[in-house]
SEDO-451205 format. One record per residue: residue number from 1; x, y, z of N, C-alpha, C, O in turn. Coordinates in steps of 0.2 Angstrom, whole numbers. Example, Ala and Ser with C-alpha at 12.3 -4.5 7.8 and 13.67 -1.06 7.14 Angstrom:
<nodes>
{node 1, {66, -28, 39}, {62, -22, 39}, {66, -16, 39}, {71, -17, 42}}
{node 2, {64, -11, 35}, {68, -5, 36}, {64, 0, 39}, {67, 6, 40}}
</nodes>
This chain:
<nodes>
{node 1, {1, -10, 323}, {8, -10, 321}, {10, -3, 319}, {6, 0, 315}}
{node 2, {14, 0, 320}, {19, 5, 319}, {27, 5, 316}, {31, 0, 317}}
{node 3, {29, 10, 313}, {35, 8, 312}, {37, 17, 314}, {33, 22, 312}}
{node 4, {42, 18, 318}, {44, 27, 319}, {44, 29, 313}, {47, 27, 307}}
{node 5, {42, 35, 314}, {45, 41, 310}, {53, 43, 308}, {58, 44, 311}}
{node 6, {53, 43, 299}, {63, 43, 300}, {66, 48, 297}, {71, 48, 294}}
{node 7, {60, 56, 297}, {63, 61, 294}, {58, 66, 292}, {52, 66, 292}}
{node 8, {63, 70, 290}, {57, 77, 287}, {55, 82, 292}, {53, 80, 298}}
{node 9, {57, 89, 290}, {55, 95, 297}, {49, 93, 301}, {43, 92, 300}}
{node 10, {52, 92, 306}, {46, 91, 313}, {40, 95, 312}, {35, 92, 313}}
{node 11, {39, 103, 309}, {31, 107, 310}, {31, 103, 301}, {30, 108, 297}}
{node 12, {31, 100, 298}, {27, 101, 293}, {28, 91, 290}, {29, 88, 284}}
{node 13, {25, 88, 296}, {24, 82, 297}, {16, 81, 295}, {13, 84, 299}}
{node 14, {13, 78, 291}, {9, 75, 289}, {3, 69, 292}, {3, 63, 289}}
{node 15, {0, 69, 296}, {-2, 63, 298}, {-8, 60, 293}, {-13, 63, 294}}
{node 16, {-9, 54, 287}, {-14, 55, 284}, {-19, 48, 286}, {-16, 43, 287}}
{node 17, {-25, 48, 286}, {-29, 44, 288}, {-34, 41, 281}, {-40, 43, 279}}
{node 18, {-32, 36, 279}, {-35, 32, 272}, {-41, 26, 275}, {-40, 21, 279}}
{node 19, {-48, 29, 273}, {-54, 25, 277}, {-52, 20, 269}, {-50, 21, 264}}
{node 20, {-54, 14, 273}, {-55, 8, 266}, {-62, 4, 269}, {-62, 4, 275}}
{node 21, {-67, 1, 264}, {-68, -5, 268}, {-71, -9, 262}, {-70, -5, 257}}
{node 22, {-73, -14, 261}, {-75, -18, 255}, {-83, -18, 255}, {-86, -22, 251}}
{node 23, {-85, -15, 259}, {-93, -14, 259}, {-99, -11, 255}, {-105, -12, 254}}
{node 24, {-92, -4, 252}, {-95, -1, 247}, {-94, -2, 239}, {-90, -6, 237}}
{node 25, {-99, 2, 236}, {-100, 0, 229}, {-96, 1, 227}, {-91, 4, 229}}
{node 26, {-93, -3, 219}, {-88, -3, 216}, {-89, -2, 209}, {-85, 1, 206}}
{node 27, {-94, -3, 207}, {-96, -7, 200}, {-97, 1, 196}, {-96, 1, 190}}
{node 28, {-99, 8, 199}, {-96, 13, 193}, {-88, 18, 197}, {-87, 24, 197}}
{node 29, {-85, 14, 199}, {-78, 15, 200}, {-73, 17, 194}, {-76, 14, 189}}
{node 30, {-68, 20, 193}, {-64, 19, 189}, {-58, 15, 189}, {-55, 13, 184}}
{node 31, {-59, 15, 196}, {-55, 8, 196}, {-54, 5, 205}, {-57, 7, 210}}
{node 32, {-51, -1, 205}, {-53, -5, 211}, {-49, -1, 218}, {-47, 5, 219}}
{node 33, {-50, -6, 223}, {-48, -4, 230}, {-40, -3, 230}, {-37, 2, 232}}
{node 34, {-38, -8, 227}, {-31, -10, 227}, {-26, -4, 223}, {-21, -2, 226}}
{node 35, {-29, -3, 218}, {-28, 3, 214}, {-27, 9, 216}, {-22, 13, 215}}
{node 36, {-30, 10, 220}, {-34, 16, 224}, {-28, 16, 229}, {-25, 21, 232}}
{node 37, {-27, 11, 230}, {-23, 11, 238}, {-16, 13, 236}, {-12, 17, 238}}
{node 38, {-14, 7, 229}, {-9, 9, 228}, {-5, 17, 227}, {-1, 20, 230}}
{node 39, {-10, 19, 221}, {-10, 27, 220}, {-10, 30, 224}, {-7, 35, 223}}
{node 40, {-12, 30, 231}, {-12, 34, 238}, {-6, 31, 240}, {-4, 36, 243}}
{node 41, {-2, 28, 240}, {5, 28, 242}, {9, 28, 240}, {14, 28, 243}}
{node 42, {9, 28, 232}, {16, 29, 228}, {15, 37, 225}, {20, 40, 223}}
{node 43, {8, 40, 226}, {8, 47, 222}, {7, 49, 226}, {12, 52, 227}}
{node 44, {3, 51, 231}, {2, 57, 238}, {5, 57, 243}, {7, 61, 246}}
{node 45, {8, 50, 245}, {12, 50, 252}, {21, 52, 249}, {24, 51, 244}}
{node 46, {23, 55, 254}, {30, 57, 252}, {33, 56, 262}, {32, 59, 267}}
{node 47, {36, 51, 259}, {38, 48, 267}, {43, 52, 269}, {44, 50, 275}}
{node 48, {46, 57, 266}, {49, 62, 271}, {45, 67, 275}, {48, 70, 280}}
{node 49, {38, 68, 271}, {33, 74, 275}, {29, 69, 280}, {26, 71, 285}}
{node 50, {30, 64, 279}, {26, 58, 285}, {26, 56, 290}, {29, 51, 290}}
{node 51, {22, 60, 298}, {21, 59, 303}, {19, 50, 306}, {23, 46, 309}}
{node 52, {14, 49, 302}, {10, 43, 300}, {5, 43, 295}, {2, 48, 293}}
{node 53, {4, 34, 294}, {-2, 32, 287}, {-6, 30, 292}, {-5, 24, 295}}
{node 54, {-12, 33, 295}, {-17, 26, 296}, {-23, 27, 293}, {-26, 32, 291}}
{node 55, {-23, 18, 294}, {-28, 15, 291}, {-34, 15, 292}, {-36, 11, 297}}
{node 56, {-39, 18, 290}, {-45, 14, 296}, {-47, 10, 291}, {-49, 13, 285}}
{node 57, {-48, 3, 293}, {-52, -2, 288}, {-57, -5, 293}, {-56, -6, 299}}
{node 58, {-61, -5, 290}, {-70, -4, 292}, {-75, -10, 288}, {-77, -9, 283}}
{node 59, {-74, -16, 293}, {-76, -22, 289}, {-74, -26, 286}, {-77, -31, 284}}
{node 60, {-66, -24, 285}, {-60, -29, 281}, {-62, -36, 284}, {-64, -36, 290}}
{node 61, {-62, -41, 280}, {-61, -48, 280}, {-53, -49, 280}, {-48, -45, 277}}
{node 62, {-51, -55, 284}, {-44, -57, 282}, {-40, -56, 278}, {-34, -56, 280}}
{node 63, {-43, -56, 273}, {-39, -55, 266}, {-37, -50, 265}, {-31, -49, 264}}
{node 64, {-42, -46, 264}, {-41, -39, 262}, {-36, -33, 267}, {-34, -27, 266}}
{node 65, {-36, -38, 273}, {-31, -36, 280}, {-24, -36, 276}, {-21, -31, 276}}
{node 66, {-23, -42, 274}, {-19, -45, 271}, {-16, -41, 267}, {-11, -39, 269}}
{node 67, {-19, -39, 259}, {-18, -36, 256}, {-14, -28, 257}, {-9, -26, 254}}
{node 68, {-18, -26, 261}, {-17, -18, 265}, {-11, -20, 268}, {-7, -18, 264}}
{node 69, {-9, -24, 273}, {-4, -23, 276}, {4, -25, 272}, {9, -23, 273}}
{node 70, {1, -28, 265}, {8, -29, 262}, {9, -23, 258}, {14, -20, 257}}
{node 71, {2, -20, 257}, {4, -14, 250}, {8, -9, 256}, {14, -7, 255}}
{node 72, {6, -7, 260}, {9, -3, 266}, {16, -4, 267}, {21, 0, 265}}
{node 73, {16, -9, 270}, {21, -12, 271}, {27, -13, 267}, {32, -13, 270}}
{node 74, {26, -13, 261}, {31, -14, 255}, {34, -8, 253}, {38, -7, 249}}
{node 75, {31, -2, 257}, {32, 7, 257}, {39, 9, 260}, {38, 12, 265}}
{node 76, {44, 9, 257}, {50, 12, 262}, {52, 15, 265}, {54, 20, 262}}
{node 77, {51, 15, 272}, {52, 21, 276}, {45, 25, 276}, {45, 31, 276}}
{node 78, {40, 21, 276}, {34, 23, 278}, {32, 21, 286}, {33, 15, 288}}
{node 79, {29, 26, 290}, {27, 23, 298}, {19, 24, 295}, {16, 29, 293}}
{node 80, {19, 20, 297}, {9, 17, 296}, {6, 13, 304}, {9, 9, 309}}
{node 81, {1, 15, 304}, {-4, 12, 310}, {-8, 10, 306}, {-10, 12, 301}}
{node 82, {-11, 1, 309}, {-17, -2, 305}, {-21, -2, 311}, {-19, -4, 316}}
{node 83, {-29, 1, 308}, {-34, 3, 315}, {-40, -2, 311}, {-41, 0, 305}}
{node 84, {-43, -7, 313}, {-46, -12, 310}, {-55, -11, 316}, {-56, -11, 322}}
{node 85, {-58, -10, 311}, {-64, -8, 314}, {-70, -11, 311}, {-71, -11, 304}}
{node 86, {-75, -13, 316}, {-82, -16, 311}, {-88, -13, 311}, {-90, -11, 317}}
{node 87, {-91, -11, 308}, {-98, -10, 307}, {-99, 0, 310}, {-102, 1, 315}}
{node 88, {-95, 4, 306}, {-92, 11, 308}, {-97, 14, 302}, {-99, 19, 303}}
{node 89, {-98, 11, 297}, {-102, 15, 292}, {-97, 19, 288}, {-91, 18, 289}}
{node 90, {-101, 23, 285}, {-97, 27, 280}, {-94, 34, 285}, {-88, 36, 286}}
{node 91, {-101, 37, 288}, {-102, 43, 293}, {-97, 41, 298}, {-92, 44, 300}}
{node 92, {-99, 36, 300}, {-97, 34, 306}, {-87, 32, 306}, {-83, 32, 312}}
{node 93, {-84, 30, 300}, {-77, 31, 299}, {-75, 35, 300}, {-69, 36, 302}}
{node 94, {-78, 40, 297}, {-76, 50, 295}, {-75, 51, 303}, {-70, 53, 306}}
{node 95, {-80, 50, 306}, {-80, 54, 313}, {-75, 50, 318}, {-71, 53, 321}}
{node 96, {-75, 43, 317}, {-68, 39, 319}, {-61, 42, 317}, {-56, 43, 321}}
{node 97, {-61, 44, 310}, {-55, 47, 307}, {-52, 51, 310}, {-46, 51, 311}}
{node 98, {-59, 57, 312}, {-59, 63, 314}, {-55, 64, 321}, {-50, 66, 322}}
{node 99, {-60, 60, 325}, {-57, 61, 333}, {-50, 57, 334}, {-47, 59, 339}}
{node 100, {-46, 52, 329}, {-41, 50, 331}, {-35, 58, 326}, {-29, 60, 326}}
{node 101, {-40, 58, 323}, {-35, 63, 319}, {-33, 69, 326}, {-27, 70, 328}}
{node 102, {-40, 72, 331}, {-38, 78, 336}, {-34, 76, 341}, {-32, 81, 345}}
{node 103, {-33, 68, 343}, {-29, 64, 346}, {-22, 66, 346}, {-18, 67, 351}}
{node 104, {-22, 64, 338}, {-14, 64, 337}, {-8, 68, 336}, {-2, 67, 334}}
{node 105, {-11, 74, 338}, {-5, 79, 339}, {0, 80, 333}, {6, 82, 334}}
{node 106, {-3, 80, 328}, {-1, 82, 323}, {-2, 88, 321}, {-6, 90, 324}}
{node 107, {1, 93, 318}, {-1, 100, 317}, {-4, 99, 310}, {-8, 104, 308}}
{node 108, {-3, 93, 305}, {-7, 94, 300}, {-8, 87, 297}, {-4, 82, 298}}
{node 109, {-15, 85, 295}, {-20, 80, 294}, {-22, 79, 286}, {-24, 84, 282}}
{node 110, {-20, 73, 285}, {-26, 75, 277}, {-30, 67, 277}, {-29, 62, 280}}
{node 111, {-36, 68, 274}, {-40, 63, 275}, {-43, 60, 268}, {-47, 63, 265}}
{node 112, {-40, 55, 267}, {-42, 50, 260}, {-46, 46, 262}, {-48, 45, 268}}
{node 113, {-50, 43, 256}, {-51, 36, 255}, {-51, 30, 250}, {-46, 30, 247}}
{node 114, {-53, 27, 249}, {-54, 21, 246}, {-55, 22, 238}, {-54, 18, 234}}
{node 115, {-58, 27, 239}, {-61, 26, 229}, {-59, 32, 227}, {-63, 34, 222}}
{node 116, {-52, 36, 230}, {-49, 42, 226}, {-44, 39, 223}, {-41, 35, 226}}
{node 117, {-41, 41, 216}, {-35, 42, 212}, {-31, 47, 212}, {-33, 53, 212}}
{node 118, {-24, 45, 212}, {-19, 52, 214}, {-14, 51, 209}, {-11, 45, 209}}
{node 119, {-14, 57, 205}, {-6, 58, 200}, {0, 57, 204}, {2, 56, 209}}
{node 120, {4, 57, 196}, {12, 57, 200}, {10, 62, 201}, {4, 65, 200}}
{node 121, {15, 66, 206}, {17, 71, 210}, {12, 75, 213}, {12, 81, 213}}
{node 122, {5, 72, 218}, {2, 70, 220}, {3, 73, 229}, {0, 76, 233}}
{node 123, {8, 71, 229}, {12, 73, 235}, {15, 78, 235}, {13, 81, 241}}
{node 124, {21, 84, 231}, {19, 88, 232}, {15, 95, 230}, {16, 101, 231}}
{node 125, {11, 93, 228}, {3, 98, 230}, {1, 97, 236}, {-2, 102, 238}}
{node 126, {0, 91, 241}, {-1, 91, 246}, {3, 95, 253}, {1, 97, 258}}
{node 127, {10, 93, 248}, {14, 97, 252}, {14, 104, 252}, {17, 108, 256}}
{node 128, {11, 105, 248}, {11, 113, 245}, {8, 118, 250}, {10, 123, 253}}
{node 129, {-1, 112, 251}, {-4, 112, 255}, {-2, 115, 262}, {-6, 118, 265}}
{node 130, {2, 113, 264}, {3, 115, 272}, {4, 121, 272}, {7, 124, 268}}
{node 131, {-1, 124, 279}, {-1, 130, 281}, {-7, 132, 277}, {-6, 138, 277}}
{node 132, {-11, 131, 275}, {-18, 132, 274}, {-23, 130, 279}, {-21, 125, 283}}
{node 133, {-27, 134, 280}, {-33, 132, 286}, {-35, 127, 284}, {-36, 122, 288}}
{node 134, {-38, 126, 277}, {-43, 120, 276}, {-39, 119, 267}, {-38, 123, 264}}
{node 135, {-38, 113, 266}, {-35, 109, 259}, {-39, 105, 258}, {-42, 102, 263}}
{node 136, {-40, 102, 252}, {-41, 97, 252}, {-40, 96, 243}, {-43, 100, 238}}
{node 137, {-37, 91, 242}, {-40, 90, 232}, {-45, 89, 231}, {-46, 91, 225}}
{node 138, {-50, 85, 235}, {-56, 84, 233}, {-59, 90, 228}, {-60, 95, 231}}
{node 139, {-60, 87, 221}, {-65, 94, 218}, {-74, 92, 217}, {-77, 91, 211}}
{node 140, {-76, 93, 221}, {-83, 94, 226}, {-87, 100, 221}, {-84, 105, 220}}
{node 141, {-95, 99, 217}, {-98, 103, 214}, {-100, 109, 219}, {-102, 114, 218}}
{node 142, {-98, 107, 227}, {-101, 111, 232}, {-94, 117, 231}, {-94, 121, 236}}
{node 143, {-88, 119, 228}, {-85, 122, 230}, {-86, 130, 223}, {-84, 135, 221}}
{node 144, {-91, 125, 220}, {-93, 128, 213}, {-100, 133, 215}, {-102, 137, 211}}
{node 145, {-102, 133, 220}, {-108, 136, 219}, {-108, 141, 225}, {-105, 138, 230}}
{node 146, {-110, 145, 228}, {-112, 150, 233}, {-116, 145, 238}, {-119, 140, 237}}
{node 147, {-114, 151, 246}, {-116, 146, 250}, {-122, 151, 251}, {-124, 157, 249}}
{node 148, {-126, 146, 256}, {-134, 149, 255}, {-135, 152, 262}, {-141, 154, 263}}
</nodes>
């Protein structure tokens, strides 16, 4: 499912790709999947900078299809893509993510998941982000240390 694009300068279009699946651990989370999803749509996406949302869910049971398509959905003037996929693993989503991400002719990509939290204004820091080679919020102890 798709809904078009309804706005926001053409080169600084966003296409974000959110892996979810219910397979992974939850129990030292700070908070659940739903949470997590929600947060990625009311705090990082800014439906004016948005190409498209896709989904990749990786094992969803009907339910949880369920769930994704209304939180999405309930997004105003959000165009979202649902990519529904079984047994891709963790690696194996990222490099899914990846090849639809070189696909999509986007000039610029950002890639979430399932068990990240995002502030208010979320979205512009991401927006901030465009025109950097490489972005990400993720704060990784690998960005702390010399490379070898």
């Amino acid at each position: 499912m798709r809904v078009p694009w309804q706005g926001g300068d053409v080169d600084s279009r966003i296409t974000y790709y959110y892996r979810i699946s219910p397979n992974t651990r939850s129990g030292d989370r700070m908070a659940d999947k739903k949470t997590c999803l929600h947060s990625f749509l009311t705090n990082a996406v800014d439906p004016s900078y948005t190409d498209q949302v896709v989904i990749i869910g990786d094992g969803c049971d009907e339910e949880t299809k369920q769930w994704i398509e209304h939180s999405i959905s309930a997004q105003e003037d959000l165009p979202y893509d649902l990519n529904w996929n079984d047994g891709l693993g963790n690696a194996g989503s990222f490099i899914h993510s990846a090849k639809l991400a070189l696909a999509c002719g986007s000039k610029y990509v950002y890639f979430a998941e399932d068990d990240y939290l995002y502030l208010p204004g979320a979205s512009k820091i991401i927006i901030e982000g465009i025109g950097f080679p490489v972005f990400s919020l993720y704060d990784h102890p690998d960005k702390y240390t010399d490379c070898v």
